[in-house]
MDTraj code that builds the backbone (N, CA, C; nanometers):
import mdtraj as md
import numpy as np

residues = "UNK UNK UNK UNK UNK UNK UNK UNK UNK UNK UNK UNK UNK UNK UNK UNK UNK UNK UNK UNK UNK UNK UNK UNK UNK UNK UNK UNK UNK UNK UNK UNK UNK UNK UNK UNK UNK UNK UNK UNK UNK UNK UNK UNK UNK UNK UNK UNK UNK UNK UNK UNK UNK UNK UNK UNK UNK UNK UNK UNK UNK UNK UNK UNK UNK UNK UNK UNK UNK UNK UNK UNK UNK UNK UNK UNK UNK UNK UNK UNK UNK UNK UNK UNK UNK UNK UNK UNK UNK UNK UNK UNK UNK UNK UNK UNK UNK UNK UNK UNK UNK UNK UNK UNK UNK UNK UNK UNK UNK UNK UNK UNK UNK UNK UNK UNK UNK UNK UNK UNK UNK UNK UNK UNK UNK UNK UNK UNK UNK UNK UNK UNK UNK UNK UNK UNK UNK UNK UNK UNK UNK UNK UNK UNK UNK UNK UNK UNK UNK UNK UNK UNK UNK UNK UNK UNK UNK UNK UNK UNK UNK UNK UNK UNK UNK UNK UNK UNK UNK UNK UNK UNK UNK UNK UNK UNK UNK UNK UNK UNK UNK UNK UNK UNK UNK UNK UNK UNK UNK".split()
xyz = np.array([
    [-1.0296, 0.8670, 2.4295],
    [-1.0247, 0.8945, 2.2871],
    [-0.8862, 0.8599, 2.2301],
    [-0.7737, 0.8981, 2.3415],
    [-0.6324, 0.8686, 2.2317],
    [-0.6083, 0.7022, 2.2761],
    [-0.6491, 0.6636, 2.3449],
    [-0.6479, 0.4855, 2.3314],
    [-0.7327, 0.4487, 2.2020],
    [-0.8709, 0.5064, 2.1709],
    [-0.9120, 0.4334, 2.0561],
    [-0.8101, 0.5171, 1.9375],
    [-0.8258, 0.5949, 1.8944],
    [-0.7361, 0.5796, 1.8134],
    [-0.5828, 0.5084, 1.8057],
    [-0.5072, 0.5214, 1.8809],
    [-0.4149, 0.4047, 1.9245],
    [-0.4523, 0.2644, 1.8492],
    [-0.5400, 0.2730, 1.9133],
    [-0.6139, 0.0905, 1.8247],
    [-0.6474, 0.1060, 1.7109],
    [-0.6797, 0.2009, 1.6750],
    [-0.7566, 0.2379, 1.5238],
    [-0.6257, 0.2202, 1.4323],
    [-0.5133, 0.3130, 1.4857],
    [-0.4180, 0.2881, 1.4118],
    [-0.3159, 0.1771, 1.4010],
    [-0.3024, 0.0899, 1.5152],
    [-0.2783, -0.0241, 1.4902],
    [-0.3143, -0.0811, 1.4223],
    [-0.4642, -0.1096, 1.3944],
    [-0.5098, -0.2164, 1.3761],
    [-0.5035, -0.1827, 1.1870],
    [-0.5008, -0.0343, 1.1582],
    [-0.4790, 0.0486, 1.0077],
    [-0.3609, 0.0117, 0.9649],
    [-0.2734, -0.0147, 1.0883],
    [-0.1330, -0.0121, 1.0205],
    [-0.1115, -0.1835, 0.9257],
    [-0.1608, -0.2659, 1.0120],
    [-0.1761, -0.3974, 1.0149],
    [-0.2369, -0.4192, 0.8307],
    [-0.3308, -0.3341, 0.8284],
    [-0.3864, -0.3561, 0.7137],
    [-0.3107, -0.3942, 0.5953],
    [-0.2527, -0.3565, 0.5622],
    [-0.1208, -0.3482, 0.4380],
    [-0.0544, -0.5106, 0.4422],
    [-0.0243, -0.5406, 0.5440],
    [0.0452, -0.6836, 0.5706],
    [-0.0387, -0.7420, 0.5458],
    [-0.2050, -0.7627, 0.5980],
    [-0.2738, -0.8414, 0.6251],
    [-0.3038, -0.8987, 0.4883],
    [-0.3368, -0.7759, 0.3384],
    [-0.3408, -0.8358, 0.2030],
    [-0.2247, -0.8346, 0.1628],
    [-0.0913, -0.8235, 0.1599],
    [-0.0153, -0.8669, 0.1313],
    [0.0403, -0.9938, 0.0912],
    [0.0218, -1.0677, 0.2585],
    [0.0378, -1.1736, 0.3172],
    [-0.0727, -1.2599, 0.2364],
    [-0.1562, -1.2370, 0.2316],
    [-0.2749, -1.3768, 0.2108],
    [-0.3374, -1.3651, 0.3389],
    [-0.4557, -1.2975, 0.3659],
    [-0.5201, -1.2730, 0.4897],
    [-0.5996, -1.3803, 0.5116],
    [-0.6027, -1.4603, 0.6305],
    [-0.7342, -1.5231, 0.6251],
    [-0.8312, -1.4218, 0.6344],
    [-0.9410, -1.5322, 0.6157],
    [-1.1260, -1.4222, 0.6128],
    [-1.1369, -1.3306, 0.7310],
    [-1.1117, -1.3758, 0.8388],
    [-1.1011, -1.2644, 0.9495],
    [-1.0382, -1.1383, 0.9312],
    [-0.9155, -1.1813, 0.9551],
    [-0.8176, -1.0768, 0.9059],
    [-0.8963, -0.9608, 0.8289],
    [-0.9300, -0.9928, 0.6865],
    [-0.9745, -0.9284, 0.5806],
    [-1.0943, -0.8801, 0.6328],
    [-1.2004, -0.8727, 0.7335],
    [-1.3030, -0.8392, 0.8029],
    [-1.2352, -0.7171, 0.8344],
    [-1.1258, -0.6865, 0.9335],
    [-1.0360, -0.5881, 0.9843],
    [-1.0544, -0.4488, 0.8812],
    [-0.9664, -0.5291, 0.7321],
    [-1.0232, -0.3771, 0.6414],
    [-1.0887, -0.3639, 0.6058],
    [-1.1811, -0.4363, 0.6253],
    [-1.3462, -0.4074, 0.5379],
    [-1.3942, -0.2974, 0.6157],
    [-1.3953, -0.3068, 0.7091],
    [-1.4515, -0.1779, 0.8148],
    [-1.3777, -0.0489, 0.8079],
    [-1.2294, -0.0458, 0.7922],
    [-1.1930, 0.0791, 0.6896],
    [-1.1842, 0.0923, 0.5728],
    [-1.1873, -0.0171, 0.4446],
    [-1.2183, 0.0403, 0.3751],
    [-1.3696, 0.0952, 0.3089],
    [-1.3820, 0.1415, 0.2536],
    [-1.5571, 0.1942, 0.2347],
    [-1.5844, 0.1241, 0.1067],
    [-1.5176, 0.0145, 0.0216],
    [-1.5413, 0.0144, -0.0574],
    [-1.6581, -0.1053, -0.1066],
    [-1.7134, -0.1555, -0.1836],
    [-1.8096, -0.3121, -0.1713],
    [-1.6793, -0.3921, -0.1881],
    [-1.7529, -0.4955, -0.1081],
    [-1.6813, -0.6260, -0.0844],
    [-1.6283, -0.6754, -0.2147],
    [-1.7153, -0.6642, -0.2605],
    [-1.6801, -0.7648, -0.4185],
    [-1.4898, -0.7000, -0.4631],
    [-1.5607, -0.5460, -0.4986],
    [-1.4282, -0.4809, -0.5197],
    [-1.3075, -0.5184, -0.4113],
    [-1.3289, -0.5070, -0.2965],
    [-1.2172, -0.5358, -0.1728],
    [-1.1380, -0.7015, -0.2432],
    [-1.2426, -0.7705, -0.2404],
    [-1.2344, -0.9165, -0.2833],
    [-1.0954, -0.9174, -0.3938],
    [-1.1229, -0.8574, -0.4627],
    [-1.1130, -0.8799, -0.6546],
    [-0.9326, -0.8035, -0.6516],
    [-0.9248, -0.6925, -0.5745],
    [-0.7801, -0.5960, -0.5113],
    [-0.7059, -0.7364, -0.4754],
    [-0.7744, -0.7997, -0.3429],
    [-0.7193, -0.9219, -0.3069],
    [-0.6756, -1.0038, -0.3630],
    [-0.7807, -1.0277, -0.4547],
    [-0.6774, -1.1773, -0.5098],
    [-0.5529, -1.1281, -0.6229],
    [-0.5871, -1.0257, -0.6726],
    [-0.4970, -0.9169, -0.7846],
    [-0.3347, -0.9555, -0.6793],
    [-0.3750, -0.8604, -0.5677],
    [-0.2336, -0.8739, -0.4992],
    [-0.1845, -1.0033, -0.5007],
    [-0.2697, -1.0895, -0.4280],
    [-0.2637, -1.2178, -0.3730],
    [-0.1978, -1.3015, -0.5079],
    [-0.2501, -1.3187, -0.6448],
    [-0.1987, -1.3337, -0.7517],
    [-0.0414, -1.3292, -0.8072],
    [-0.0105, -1.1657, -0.8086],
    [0.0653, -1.0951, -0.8421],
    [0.2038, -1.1651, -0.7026],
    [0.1715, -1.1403, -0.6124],
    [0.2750, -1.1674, -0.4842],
    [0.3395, -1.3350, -0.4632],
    [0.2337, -1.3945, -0.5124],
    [0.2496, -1.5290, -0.5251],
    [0.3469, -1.5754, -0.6528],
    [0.3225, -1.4725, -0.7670],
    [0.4258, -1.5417, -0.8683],
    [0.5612, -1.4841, -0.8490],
    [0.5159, -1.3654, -0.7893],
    [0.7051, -1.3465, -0.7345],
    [0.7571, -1.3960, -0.6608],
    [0.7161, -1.4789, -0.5462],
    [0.7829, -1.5345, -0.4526],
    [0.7700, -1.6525, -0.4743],
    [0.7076, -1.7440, -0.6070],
    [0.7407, -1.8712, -0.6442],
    [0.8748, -1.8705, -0.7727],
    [0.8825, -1.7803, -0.7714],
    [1.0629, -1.7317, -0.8874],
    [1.1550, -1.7561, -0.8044],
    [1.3050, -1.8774, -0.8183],
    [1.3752, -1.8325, -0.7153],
    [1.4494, -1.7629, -0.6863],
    [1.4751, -1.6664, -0.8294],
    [1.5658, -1.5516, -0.8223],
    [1.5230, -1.4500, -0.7169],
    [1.4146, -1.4723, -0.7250],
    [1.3386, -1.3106, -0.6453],
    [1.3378, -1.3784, -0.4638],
    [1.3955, -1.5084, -0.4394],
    [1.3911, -1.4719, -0.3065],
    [1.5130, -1.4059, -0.1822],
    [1.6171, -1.4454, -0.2960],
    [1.7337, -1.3787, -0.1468],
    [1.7490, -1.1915, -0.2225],
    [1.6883, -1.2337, -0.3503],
    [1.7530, -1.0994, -0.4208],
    [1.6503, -0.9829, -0.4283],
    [1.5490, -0.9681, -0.3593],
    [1.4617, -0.8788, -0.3507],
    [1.4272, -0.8775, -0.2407],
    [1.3335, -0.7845, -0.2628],
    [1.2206, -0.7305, -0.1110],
    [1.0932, -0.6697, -0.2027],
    [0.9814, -0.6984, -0.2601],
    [0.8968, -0.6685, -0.3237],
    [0.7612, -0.6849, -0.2578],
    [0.6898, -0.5377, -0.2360],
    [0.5599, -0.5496, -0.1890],
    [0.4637, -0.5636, -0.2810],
    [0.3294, -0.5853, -0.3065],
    [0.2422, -0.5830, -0.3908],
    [0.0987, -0.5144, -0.3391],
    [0.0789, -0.3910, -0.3952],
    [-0.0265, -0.3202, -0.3152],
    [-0.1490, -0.3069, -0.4435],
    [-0.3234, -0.3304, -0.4110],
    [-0.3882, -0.2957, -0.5054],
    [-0.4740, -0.2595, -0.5128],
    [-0.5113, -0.1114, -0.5350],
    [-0.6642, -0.0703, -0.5090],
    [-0.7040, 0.0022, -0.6071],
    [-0.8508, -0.0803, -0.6152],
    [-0.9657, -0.0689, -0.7757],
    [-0.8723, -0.1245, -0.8941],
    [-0.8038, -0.2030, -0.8807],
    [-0.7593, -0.2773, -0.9854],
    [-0.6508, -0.2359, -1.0365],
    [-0.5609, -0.1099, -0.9385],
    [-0.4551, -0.0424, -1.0249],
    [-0.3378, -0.1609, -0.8926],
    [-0.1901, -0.1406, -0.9546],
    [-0.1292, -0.2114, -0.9009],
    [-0.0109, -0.0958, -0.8993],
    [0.0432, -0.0806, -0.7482],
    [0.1141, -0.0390, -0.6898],
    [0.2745, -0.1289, -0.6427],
    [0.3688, -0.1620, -0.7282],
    [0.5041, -0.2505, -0.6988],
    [0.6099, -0.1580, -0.6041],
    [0.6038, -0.1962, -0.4941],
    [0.6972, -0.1018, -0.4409],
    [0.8540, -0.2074, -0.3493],
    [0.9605, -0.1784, -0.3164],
    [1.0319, -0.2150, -0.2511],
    [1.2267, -0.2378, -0.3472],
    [1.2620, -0.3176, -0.3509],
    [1.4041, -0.3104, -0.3807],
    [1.4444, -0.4340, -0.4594],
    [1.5297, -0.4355, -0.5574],
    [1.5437, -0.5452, -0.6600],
    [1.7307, -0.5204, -0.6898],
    [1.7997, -0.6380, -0.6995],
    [1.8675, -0.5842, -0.7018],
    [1.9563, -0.6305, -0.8367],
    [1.8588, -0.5811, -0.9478],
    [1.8806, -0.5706, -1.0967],
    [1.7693, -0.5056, -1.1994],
    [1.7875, -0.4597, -1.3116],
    [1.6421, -0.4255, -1.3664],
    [1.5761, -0.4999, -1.3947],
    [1.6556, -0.6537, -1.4511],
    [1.6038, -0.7298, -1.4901],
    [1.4268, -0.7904, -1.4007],
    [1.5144, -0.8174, -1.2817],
    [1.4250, -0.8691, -1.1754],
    [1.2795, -0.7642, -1.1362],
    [1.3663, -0.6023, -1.1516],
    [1.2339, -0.5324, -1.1693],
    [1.1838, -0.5233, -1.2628],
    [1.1462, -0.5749, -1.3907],
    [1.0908, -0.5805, -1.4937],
    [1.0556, -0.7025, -1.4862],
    [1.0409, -0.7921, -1.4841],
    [1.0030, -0.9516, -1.4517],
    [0.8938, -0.9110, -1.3323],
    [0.8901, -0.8375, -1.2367],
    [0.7843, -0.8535, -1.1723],
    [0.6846, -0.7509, -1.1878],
    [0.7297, -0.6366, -1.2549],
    [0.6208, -0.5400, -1.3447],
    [0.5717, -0.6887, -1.4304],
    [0.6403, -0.7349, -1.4849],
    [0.5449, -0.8362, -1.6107],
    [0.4415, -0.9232, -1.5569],
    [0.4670, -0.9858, -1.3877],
    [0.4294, -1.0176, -1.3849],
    [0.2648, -0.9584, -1.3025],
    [0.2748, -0.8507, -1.3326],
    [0.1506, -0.7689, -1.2720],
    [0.0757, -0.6841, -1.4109],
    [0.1511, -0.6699, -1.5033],
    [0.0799, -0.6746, -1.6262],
    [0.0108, -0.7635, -1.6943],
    [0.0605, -0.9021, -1.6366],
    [0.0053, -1.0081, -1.7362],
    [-0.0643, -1.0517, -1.6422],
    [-0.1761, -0.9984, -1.5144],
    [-0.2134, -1.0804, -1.4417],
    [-0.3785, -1.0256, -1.4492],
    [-0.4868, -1.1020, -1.5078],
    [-0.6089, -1.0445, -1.4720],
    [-0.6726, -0.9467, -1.3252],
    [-0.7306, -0.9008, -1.4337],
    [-0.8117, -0.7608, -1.4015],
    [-0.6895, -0.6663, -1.3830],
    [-0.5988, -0.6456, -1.3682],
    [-0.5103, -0.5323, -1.3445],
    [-0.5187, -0.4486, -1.5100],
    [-0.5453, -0.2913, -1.4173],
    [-0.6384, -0.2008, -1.5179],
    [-0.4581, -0.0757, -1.5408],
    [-0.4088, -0.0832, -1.4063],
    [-0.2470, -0.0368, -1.4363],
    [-0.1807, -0.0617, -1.3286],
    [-0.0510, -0.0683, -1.3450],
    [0.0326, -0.0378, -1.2520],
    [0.1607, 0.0117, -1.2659],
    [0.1772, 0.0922, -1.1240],
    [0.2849, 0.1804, -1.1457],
    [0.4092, 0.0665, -1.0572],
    [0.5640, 0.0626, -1.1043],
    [0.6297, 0.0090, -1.0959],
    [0.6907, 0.1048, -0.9810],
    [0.7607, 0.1238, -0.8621],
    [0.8347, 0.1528, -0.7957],
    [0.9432, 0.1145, -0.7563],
    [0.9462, -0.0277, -0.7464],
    [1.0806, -0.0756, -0.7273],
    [1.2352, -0.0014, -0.7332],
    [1.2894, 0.0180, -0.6596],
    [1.4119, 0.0253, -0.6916],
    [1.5259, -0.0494, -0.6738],
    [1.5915, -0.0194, -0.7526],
    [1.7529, -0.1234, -0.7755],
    [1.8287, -0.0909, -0.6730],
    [1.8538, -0.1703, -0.5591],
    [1.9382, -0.1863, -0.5009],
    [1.9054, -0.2889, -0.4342],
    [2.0300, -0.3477, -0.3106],
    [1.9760, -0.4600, -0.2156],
    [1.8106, -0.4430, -0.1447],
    [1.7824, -0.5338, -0.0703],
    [1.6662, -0.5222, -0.0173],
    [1.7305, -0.4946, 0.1175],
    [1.6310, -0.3909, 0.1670],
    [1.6199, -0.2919, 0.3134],
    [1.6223, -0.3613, 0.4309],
    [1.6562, -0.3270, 0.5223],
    [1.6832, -0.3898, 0.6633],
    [1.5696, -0.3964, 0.7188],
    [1.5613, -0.4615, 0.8281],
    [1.4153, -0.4849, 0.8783],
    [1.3687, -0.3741, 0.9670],
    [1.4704, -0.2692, 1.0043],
    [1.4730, -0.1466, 1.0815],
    [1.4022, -0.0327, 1.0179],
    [1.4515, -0.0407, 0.8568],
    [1.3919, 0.0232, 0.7800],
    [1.2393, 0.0037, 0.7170],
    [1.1949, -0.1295, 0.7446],
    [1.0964, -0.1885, 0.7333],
    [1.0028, -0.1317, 0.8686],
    [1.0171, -0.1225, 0.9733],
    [0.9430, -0.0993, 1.0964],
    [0.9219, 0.0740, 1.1369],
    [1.0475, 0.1629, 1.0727],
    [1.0067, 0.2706, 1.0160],
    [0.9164, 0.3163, 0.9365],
    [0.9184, 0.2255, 0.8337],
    [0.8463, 0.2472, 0.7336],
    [0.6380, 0.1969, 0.8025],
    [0.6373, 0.1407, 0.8485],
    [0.5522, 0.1142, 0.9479],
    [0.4842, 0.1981, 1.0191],
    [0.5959, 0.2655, 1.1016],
    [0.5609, 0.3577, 1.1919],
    [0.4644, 0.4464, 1.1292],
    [0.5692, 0.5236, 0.9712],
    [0.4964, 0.6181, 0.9316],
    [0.3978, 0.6528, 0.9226],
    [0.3572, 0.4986, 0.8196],
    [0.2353, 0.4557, 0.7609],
    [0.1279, 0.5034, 0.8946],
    [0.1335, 0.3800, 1.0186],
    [0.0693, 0.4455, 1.1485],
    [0.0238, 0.5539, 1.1520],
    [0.1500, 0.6570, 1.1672],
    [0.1290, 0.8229, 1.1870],
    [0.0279, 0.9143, 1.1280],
    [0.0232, 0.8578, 0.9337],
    [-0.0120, 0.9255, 0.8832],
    [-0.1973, 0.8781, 0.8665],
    [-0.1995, 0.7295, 0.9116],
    [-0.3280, 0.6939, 0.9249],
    [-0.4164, 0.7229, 1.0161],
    [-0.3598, 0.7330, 1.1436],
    [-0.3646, 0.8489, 1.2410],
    [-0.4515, 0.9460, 1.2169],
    [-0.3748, 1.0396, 1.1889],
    [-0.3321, 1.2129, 1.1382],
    [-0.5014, 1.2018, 1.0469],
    [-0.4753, 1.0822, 0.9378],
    [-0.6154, 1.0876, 0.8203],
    [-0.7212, 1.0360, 0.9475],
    [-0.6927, 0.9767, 0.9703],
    [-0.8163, 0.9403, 1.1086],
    [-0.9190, 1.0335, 1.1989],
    [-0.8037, 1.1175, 1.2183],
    [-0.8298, 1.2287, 1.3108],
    [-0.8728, 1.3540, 1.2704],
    [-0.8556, 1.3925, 1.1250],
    [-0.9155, 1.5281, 1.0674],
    [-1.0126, 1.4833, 0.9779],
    [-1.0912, 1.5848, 1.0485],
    [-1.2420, 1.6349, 1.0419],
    [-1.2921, 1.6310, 0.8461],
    [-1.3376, 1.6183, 0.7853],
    [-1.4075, 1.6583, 0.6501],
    [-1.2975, 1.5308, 0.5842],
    [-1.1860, 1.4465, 0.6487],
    [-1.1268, 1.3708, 0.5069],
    [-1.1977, 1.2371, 0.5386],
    [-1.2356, 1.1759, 0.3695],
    [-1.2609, 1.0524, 0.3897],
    [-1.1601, 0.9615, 0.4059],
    [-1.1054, 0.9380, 0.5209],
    [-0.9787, 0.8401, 0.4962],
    [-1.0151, 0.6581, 0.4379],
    [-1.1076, 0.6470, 0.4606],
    [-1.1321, 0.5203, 0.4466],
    [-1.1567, 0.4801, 0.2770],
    [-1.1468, 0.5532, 0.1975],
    [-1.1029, 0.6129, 0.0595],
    [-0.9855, 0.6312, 0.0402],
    [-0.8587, 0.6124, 0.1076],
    [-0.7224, 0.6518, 0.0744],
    [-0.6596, 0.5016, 0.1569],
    [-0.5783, 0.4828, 0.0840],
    [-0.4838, 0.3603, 0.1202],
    [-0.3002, 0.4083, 0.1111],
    [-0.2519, 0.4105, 0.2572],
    [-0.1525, 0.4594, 0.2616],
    [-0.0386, 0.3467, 0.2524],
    [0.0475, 0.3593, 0.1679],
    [0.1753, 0.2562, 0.1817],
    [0.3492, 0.3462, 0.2101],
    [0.4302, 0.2614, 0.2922],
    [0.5573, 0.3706, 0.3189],
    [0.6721, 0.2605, 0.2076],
    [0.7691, 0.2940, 0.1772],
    [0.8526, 0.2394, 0.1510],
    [0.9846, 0.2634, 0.1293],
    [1.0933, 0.2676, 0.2164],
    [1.2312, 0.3409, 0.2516],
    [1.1977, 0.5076, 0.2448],
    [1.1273, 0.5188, 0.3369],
    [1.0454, 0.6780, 0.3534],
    [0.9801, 0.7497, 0.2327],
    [0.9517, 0.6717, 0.1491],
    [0.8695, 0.7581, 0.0187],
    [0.7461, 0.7086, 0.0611],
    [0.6445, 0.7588, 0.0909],
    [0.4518, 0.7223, 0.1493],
    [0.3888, 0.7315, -0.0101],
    [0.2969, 0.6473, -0.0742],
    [0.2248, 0.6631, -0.1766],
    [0.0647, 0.6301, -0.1100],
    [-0.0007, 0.7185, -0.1678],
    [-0.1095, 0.7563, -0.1593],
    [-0.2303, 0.7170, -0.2680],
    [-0.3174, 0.5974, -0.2950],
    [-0.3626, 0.5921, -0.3480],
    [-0.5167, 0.5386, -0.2591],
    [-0.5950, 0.5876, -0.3869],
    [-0.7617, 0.5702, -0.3543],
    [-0.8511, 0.6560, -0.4238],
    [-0.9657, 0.6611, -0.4063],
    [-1.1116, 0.7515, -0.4974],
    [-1.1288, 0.8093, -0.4175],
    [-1.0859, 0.9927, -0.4370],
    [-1.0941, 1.0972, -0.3707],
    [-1.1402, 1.2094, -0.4655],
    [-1.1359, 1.2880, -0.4258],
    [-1.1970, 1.4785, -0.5181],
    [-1.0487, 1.5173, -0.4533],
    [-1.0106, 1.6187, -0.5373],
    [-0.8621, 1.6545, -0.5536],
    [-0.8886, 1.7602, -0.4246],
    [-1.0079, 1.7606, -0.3341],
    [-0.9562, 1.8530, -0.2205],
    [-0.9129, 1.7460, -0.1149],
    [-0.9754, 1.6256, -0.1237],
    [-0.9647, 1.5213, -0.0598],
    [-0.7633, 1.4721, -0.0498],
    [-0.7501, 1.4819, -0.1913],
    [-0.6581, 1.4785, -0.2229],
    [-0.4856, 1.5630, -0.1602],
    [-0.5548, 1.6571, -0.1910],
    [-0.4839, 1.7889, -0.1275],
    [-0.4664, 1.7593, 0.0748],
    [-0.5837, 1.7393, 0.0955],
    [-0.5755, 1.7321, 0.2476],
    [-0.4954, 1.6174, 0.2545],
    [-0.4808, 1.4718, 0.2268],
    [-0.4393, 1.3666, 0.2868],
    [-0.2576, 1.4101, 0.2575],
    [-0.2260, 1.4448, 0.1352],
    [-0.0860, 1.4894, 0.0756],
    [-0.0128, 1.5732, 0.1386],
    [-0.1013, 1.6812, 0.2087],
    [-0.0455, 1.7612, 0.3480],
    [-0.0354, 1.7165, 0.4472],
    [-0.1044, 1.6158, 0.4837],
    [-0.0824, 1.5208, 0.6318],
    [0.0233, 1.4704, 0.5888],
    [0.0238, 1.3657, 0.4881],
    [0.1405, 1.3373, 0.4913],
    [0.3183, 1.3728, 0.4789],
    [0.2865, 1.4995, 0.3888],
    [0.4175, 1.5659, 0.4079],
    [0.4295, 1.6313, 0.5402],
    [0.3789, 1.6502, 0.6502],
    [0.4305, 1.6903, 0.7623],
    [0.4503, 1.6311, 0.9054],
    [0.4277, 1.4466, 0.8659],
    [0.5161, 1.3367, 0.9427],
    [0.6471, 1.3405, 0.9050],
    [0.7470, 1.3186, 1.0678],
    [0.8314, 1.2808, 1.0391],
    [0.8919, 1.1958, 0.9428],
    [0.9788, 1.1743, 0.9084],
    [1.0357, 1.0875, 0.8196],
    [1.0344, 1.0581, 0.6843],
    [0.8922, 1.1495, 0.6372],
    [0.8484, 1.0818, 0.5170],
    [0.9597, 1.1727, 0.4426],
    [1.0188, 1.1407, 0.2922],
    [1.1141, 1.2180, 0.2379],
    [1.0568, 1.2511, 0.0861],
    [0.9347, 1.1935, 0.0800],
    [0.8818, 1.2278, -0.0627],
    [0.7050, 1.1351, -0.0333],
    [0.6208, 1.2421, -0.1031],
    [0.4971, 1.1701, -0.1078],
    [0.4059, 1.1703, -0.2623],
    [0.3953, 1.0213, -0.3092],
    [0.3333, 1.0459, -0.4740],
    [0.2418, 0.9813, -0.4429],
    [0.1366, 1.0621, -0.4994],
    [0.0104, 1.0555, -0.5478],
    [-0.0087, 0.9392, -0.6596],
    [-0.1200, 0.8522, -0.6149],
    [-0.1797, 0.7530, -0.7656],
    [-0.2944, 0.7460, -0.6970],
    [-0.3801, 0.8342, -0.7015],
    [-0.5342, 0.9038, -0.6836],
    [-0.5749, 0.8496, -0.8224],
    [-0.7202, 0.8292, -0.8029],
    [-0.8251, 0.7929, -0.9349],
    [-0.9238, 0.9182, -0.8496],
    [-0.9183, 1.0474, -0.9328],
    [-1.0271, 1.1570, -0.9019],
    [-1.1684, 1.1475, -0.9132],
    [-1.2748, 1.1245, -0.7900],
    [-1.3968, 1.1600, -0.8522],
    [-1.4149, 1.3037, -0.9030],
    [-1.5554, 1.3462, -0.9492],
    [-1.5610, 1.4739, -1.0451],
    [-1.5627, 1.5443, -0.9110],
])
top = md.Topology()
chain = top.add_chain()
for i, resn in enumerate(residues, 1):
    res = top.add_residue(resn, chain, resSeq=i)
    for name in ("N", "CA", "C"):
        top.add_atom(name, md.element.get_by_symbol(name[0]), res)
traj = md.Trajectory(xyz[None], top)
């Protein structure tokens, strides 16, 4: 049992990179099986990110001078990582406002250099831990929650009921490392 989960969470952790990156079709098979959601929707998150990630990293300001992730589920857009001006973080909020189907997004970015790669593989770990942890207890739908870490702040988004809610927000505040956990839940009734 703790080997499959082991794999479970590998293969959970992976997830996040895999749409990030531009997954091939395989790849994207990987989260289809955790996420619960229809394809179409999975699809449509994808290209949102895929969109959104592509016009920042065709800017050439944004390549030695950032570290910007692009996360997106049900059409809301999640900007998380390090910029190191407002300008540059506002240029890539714009460019996730002005990008079809995006219904909102919350800007995270913060101003400073971009993070070491140490801090990057931490941030990893967490993610792991806490997918884990949602893996492993009984009554949560984890496959409804999409976990992201970023210089130890974990955000939590997905279509949950605020007990759903409540449970995943306590897992996560009681992994190591995490130093703050925000909620961008879309509540069912």
């Amino acid at each position: 049992m703790k080997q499959l989960l082991l794999m479970a969470a590998i293969i959970l952790s992976l997830q996040g990179c895999i749409f990030v990156a531009g997954a091939a079709a395989g790849a994207a098979g990987v989260a289809v099986v955790y996420d619960h959601r229809k394809l179409e929707k999975i699809a449509l998150d994808q290209k949102i990110a895929n969109s959104i990630y592509n016009q920042i990293h065709a800017t050439p300001e944004f390549r030695d001078n950032t570290h910007i992730e692009v996360t997106c589920f049900n059409q809301v857009v999640l900007l998380t990582g390090e910029a190191i001006s407002p300008q540059l973080k506002q240029q890539a909020d714009g460019f996730a406002r002005h990008t079809a189907g995006v219904t909102k997004v919350y800007n995270e970015i913060t101003i400073k250099g971009p993070t070491s790669s140490l801090t990057h593989a931490s941030d990893s770990w967490i993610t792991t831990k806490i997918k884990t942890q949602m893996l492993a207890t009984k009554g949560l739908a984890s496959g409804t929650i999409k976990v992201v870490t970023e210089n130890g702040s974990v955000y939590l988004l997905g279509i949950v009921s605020r007990e759903q809610a409540d449970i995943a927000v306590d897992i996560a505040r009681q992994v190591a490392g995490v130093q703050r956990v925000v909620k961008i839940f879309q509540y069912t009734h």
